[in-house]
PDBQT receptor file of N, H, CA, C and O in Angstrom, charges set to zero:
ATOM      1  N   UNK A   1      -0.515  -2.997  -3.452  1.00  0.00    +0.000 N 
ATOM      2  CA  UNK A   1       0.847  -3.320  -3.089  1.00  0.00    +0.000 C 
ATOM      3  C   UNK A   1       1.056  -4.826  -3.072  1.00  0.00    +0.000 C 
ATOM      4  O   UNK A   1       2.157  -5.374  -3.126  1.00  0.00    +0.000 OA
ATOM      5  N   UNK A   2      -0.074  -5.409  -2.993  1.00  0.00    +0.000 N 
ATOM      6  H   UNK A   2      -0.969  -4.964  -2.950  1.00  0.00    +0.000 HD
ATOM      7  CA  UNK A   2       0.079  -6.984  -2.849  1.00  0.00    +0.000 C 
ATOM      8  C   UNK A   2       0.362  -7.791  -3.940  1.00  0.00    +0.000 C 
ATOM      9  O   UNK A   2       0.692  -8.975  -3.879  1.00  0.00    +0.000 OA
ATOM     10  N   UNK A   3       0.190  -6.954  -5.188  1.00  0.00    +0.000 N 
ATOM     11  H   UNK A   3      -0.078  -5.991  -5.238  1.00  0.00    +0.000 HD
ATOM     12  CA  UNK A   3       0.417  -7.460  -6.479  1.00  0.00    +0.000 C 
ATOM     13  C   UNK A   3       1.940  -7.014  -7.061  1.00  0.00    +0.000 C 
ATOM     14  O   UNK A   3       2.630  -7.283  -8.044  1.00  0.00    +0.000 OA
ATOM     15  N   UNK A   4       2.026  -6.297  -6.039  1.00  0.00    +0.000 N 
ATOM     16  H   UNK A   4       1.465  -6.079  -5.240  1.00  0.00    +0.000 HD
ATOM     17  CA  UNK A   4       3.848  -5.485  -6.423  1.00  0.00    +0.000 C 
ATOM     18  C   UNK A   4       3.526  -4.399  -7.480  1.00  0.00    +0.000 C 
ATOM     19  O   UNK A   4       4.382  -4.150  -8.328  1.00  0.00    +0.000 OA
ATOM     20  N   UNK A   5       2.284  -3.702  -7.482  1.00  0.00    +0.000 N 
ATOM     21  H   UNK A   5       1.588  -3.904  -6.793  1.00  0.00    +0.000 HD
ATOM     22  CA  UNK A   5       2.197  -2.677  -8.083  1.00  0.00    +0.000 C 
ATOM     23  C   UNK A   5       2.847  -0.968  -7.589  1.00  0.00    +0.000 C 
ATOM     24  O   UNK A   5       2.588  -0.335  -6.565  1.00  0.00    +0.000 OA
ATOM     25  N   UNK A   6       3.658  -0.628  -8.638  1.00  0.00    +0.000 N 
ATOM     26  H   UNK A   6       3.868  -1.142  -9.469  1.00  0.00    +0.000 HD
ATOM     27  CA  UNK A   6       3.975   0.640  -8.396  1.00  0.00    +0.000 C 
ATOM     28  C   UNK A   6       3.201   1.652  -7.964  1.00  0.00    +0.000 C 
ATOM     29  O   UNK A   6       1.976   1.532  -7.989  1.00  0.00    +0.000 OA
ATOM     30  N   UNK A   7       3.691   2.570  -7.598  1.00  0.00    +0.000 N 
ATOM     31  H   UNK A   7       4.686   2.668  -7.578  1.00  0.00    +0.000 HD
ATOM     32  CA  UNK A   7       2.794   3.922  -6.729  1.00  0.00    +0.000 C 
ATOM     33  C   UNK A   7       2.166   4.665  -7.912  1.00  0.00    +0.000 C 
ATOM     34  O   UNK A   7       1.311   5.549  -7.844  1.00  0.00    +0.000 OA
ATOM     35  N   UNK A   8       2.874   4.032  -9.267  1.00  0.00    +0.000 N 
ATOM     36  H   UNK A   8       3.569   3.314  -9.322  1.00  0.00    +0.000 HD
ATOM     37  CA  UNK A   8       2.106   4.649 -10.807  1.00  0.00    +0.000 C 
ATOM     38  C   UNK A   8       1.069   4.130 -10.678  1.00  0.00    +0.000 C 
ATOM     39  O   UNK A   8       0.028   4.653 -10.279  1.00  0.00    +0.000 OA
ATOM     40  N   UNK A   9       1.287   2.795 -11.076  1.00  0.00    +0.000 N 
ATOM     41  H   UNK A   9       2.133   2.371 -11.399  1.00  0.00    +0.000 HD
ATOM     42  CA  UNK A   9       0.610   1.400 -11.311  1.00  0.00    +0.000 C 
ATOM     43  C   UNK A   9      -0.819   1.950 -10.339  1.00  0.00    +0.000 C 
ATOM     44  O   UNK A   9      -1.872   2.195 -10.928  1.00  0.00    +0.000 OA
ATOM     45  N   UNK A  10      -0.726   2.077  -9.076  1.00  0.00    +0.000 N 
ATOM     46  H   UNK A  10       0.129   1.878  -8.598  1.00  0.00    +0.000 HD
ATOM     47  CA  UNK A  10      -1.369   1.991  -8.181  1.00  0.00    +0.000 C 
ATOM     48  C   UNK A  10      -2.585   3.162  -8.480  1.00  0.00    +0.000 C 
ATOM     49  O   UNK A  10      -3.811   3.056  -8.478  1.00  0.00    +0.000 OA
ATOM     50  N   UNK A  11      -1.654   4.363  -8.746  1.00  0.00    +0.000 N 
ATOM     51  H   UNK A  11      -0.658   4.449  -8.747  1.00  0.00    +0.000 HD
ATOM     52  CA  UNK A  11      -2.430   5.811  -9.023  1.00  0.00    +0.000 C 
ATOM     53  C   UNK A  11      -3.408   5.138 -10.396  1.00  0.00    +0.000 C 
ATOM     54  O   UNK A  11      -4.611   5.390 -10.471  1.00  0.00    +0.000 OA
ATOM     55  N   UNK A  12      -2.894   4.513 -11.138  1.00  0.00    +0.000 N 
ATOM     56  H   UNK A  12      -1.917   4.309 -11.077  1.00  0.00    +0.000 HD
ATOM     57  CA  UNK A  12      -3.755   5.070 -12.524  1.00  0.00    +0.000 C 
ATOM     58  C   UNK A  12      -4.817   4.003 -12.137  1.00  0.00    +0.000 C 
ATOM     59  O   UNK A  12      -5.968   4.285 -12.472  1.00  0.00    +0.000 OA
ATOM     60  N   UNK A  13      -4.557   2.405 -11.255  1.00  0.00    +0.000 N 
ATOM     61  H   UNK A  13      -3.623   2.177 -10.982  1.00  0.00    +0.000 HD
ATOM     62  CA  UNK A  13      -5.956   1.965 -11.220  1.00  0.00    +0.000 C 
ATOM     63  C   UNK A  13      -6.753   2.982 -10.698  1.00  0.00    +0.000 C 
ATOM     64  O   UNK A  13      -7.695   3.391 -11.379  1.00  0.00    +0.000 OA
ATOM     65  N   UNK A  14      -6.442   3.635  -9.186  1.00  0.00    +0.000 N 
ATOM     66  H   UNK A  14      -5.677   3.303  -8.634  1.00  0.00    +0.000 HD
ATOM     67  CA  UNK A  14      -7.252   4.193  -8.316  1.00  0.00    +0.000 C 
ATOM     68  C   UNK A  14      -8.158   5.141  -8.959  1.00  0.00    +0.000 C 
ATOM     69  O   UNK A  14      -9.367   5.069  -8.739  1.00  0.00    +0.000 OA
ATOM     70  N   UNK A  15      -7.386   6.519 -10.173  1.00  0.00    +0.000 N 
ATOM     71  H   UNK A  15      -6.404   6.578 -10.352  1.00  0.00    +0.000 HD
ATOM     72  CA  UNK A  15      -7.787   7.556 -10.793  1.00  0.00    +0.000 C 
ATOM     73  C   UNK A  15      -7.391   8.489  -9.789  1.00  0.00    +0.000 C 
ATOM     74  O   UNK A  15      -8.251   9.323  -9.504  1.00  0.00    +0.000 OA
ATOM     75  N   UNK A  16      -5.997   8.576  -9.009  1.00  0.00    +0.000 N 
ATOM     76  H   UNK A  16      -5.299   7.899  -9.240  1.00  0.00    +0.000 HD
ATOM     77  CA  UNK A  16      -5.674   9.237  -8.198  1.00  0.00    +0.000 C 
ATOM     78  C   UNK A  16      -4.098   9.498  -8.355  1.00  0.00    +0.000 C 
ATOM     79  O   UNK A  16      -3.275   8.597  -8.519  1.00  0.00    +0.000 OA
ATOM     80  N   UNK A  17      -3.824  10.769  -8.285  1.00  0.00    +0.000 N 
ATOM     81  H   UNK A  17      -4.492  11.501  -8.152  1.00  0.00    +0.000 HD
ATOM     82  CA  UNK A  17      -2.509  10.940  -8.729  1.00  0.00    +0.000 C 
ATOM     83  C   UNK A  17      -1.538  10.359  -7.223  1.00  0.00    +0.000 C 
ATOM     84  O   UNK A  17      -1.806  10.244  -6.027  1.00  0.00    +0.000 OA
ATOM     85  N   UNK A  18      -0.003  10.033  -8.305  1.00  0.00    +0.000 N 
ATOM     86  H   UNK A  18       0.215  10.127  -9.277  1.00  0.00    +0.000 HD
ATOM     87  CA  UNK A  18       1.082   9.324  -7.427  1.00  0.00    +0.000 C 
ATOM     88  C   UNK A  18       1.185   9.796  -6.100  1.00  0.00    +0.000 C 
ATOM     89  O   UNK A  18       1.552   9.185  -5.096  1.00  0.00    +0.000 OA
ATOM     90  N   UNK A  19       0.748  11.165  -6.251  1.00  0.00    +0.000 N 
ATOM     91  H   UNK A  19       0.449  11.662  -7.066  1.00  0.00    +0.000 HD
ATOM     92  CA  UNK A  19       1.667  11.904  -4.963  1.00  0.00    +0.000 C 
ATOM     93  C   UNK A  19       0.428  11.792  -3.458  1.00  0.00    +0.000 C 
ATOM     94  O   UNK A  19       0.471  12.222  -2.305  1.00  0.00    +0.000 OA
ATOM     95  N   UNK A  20      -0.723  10.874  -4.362  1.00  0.00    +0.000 N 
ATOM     96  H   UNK A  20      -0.758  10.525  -5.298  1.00  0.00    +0.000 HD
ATOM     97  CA  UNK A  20      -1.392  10.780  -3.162  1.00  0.00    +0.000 C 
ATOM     98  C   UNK A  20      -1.768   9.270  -3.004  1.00  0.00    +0.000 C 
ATOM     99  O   UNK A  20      -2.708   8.903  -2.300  1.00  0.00    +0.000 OA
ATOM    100  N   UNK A  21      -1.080   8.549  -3.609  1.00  0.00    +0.000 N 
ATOM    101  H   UNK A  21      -0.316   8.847  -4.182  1.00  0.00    +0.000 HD
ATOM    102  CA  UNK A  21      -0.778   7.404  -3.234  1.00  0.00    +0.000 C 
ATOM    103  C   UNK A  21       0.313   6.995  -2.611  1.00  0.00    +0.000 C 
ATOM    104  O   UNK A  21       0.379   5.832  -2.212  1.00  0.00    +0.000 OA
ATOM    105  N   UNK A  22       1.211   7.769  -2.452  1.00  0.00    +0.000 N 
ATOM    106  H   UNK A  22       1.157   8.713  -2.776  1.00  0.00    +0.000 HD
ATOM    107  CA  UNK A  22       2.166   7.773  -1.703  1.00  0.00    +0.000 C 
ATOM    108  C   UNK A  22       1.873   8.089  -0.518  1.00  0.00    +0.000 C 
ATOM    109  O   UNK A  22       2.181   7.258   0.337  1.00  0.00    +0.000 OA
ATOM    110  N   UNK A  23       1.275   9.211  -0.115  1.00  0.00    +0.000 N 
ATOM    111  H   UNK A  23       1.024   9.886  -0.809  1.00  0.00    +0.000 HD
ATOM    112  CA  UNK A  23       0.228   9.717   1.133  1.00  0.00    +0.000 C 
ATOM    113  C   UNK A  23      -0.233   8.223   1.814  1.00  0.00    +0.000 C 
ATOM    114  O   UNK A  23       0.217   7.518   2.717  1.00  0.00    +0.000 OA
ATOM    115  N   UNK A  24      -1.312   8.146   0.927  1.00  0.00    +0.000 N 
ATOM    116  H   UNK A  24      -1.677   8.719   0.194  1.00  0.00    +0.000 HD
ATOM    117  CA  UNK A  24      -1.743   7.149   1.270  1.00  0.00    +0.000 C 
ATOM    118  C   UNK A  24      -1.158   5.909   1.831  1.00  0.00    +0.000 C 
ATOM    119  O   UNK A  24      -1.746   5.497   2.831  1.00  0.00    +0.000 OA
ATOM    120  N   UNK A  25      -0.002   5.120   1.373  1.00  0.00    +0.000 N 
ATOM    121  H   UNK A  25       0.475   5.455   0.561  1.00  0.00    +0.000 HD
ATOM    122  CA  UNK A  25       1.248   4.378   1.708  1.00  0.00    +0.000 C 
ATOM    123  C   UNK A  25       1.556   4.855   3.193  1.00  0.00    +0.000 C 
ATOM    124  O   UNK A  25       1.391   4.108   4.158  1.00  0.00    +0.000 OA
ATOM    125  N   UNK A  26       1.967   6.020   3.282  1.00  0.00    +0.000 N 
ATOM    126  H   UNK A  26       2.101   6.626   2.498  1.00  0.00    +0.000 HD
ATOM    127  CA  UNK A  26       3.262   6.363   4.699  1.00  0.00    +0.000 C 
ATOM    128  C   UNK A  26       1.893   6.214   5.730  1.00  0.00    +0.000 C 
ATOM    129  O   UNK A  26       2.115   6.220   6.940  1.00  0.00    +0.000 OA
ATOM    130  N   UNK A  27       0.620   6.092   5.294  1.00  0.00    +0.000 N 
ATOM    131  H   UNK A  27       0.439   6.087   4.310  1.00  0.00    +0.000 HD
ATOM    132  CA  UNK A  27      -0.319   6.264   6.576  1.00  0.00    +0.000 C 
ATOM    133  C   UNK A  27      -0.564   4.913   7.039  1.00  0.00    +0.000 C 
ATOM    134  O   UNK A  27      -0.808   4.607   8.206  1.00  0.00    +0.000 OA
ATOM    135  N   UNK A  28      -0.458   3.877   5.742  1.00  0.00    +0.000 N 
ATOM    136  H   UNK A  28      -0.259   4.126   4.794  1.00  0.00    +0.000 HD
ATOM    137  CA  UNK A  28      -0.761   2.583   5.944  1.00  0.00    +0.000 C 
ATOM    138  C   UNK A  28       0.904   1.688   7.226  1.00  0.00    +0.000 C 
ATOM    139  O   UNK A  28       0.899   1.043   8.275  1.00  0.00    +0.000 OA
ATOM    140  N   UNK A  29       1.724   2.067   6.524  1.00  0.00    +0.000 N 
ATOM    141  H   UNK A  29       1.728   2.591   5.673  1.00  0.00    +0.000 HD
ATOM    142  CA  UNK A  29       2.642   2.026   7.255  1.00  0.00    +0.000 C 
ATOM    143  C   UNK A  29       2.855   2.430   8.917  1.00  0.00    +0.000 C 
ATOM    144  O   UNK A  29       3.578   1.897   9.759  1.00  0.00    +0.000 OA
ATOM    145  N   UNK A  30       2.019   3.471   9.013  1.00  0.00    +0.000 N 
ATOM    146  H   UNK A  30       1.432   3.904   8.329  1.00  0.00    +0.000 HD
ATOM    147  CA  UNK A  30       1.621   3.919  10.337  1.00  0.00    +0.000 C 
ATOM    148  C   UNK A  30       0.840   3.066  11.021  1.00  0.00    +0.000 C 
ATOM    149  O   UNK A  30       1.080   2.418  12.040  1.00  0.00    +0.000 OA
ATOM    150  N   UNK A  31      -0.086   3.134  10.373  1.00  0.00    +0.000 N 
ATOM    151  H   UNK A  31      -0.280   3.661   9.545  1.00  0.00    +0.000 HD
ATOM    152  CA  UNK A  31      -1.116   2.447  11.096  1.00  0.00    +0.000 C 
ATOM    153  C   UNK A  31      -0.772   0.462  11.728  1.00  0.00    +0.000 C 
ATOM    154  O   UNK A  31      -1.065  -0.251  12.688  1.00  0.00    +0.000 OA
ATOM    155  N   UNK A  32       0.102   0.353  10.258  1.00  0.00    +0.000 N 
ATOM    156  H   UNK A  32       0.340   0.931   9.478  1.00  0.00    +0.000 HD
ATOM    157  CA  UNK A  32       0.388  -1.319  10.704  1.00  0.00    +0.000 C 
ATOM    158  C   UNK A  32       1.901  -1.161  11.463  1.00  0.00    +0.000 C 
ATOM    159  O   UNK A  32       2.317  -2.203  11.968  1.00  0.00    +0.000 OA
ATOM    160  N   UNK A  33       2.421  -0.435  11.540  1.00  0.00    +0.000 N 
ATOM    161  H   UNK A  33       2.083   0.412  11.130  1.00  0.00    +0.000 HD
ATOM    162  CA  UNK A  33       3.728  -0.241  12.735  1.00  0.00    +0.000 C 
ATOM    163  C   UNK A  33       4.668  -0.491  11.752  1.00  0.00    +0.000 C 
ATOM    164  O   UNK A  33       5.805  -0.456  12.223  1.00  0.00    +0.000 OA
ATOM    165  N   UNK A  34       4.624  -0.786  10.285  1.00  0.00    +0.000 N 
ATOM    166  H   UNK A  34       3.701  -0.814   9.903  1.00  0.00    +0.000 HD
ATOM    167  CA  UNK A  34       5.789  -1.080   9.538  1.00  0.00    +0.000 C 
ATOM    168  C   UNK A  34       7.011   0.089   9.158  1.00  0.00    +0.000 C 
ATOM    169  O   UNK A  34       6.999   1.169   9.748  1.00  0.00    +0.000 OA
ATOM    170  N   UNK A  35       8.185  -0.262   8.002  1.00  0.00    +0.000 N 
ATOM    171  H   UNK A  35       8.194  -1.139   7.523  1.00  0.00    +0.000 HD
ATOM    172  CA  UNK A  35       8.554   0.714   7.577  1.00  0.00    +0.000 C 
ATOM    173  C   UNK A  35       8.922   0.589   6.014  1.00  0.00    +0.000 C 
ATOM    174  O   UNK A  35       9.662   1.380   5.428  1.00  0.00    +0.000 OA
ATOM    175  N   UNK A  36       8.212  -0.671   5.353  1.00  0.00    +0.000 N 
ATOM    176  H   UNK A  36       7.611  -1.314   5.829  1.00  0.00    +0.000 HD
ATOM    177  CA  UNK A  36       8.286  -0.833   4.273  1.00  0.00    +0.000 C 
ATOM    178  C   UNK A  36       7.611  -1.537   3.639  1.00  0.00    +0.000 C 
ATOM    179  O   UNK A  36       7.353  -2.507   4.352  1.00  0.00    +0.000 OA
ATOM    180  N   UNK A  37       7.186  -1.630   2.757  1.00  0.00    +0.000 N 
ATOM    181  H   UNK A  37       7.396  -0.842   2.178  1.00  0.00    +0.000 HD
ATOM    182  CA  UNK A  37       6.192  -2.319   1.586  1.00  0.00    +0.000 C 
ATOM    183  C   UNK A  37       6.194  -3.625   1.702  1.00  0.00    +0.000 C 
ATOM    184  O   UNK A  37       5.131  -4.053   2.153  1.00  0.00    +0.000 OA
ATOM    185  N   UNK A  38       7.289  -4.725   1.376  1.00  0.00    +0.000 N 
ATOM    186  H   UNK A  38       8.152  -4.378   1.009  1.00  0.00    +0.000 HD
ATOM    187  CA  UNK A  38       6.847  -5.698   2.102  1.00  0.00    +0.000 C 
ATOM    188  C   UNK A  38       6.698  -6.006   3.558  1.00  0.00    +0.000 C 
ATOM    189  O   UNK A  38       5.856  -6.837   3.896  1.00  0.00    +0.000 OA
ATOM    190  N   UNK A  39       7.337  -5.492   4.320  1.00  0.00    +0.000 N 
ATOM    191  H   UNK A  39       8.021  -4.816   4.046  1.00  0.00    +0.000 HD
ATOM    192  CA  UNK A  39       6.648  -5.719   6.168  1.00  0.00    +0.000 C 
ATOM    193  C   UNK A  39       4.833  -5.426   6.038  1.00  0.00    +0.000 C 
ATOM    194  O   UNK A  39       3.900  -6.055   6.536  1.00  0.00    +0.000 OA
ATOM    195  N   UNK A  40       4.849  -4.247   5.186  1.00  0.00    +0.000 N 
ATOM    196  H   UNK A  40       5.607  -3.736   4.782  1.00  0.00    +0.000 HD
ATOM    197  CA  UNK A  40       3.179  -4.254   5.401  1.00  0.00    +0.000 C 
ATOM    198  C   UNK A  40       2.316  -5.453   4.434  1.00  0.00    +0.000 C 
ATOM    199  O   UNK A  40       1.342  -6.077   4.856  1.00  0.00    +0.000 OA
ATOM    200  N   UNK A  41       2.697  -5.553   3.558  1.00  0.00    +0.000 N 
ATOM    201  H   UNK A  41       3.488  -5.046   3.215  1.00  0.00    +0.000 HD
ATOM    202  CA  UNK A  41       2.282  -6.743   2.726  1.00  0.00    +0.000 C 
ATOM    203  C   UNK A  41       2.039  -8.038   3.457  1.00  0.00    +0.000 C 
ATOM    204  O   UNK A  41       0.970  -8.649   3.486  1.00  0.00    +0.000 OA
ATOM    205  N   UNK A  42       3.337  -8.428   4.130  1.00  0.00    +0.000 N 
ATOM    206  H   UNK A  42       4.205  -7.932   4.106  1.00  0.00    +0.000 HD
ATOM    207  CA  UNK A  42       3.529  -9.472   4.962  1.00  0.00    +0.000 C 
ATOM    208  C   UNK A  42       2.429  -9.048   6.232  1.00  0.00    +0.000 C 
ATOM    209  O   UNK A  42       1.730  -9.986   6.617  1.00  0.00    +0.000 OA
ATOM    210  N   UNK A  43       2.252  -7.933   6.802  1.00  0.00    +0.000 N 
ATOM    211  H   UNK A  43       2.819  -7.171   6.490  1.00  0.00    +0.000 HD
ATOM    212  CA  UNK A  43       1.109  -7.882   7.664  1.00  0.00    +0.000 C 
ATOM    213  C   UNK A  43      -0.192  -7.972   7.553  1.00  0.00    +0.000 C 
ATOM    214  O   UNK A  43      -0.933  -8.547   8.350  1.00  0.00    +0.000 OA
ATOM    215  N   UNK A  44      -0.611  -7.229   6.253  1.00  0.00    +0.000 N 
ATOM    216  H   UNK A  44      -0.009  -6.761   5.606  1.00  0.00    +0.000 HD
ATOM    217  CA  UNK A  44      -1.664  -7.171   5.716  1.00  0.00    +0.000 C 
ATOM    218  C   UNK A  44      -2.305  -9.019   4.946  1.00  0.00    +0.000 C 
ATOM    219  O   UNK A  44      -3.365  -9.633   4.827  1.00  0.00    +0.000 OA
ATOM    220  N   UNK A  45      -1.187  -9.162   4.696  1.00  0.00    +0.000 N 
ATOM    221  H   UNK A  45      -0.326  -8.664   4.792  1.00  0.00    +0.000 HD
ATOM    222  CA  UNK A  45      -1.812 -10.534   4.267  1.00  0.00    +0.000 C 
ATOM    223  C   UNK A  45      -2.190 -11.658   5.919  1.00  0.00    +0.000 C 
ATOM    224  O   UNK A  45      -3.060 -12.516   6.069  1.00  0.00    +0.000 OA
ATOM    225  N   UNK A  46      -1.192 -11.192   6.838  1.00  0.00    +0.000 N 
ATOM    226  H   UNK A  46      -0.485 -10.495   6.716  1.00  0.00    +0.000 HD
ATOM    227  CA  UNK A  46      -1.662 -12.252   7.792  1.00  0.00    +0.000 C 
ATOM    228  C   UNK A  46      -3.005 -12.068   8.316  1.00  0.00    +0.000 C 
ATOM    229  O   UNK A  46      -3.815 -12.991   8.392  1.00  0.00    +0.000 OA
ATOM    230  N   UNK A  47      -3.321 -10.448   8.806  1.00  0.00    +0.000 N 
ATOM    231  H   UNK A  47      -2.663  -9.698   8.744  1.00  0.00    +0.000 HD
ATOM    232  CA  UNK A  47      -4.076  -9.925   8.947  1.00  0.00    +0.000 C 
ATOM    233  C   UNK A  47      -5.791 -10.296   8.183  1.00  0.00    +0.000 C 
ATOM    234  O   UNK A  47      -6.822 -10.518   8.818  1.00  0.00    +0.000 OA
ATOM    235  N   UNK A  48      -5.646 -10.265   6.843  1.00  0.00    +0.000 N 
ATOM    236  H   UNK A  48      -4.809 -10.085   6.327  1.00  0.00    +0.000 HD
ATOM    237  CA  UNK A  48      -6.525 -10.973   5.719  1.00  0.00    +0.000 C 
ATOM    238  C   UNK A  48      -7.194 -10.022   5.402  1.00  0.00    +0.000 C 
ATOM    239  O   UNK A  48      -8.401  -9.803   5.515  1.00  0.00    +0.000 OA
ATOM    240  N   UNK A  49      -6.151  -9.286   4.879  1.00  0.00    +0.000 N 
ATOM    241  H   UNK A  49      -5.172  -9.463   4.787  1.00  0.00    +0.000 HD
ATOM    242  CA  UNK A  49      -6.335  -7.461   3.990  1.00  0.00    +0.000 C 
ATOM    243  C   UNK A  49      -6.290  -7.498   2.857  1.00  0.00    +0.000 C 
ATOM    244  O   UNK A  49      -6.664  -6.517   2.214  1.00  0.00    +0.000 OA
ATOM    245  N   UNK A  50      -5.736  -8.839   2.115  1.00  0.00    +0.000 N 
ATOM    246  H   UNK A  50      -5.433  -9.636   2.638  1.00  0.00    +0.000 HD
ATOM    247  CA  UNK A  50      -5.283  -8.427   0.666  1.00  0.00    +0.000 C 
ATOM    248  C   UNK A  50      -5.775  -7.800   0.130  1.00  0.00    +0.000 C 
ATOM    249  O   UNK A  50      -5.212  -6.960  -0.571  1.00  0.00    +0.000 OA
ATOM    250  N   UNK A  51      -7.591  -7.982   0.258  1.00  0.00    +0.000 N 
ATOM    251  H   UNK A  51      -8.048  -8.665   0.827  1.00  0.00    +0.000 HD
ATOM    252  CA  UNK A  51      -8.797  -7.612  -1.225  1.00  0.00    +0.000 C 
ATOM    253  C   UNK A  51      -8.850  -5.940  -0.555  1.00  0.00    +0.000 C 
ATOM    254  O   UNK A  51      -9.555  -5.105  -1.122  1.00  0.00    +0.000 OA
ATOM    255  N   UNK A  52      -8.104  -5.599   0.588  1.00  0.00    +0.000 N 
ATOM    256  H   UNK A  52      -7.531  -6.277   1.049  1.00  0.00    +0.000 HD
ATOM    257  CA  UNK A  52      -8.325  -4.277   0.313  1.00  0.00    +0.000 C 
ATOM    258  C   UNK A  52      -7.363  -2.911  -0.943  1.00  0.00    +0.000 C 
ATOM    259  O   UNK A  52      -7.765  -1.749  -1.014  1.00  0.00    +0.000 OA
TER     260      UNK A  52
């Protein structure tokens, strides 16, 4: 997400289809208290998450 990659984008690096990268997304969002892609970006980078 830090590169502004799509939930495609994202699936075909991983080798994991969209619909579970999206999964994956709404949990990250949970976990960092956000409700959108950049709020978590912006968290994750302060945090010093990018390389995840």
């Amino acid at each position: 997400m830090v590169a502004g990659n799509t939930n495609r984008e994202i699936g075909e690096k991983l080798h994991i289809k969209e619909p579970t990268v999206k999964s994956h997304i709404t949990l990250i969002f949970m976990r960092l208290g956000v409700t959108n892609r950049t709020q978590a970006v912006v968290k994750a980078l302060k945090r010093g998450l990018e390389h995840l």
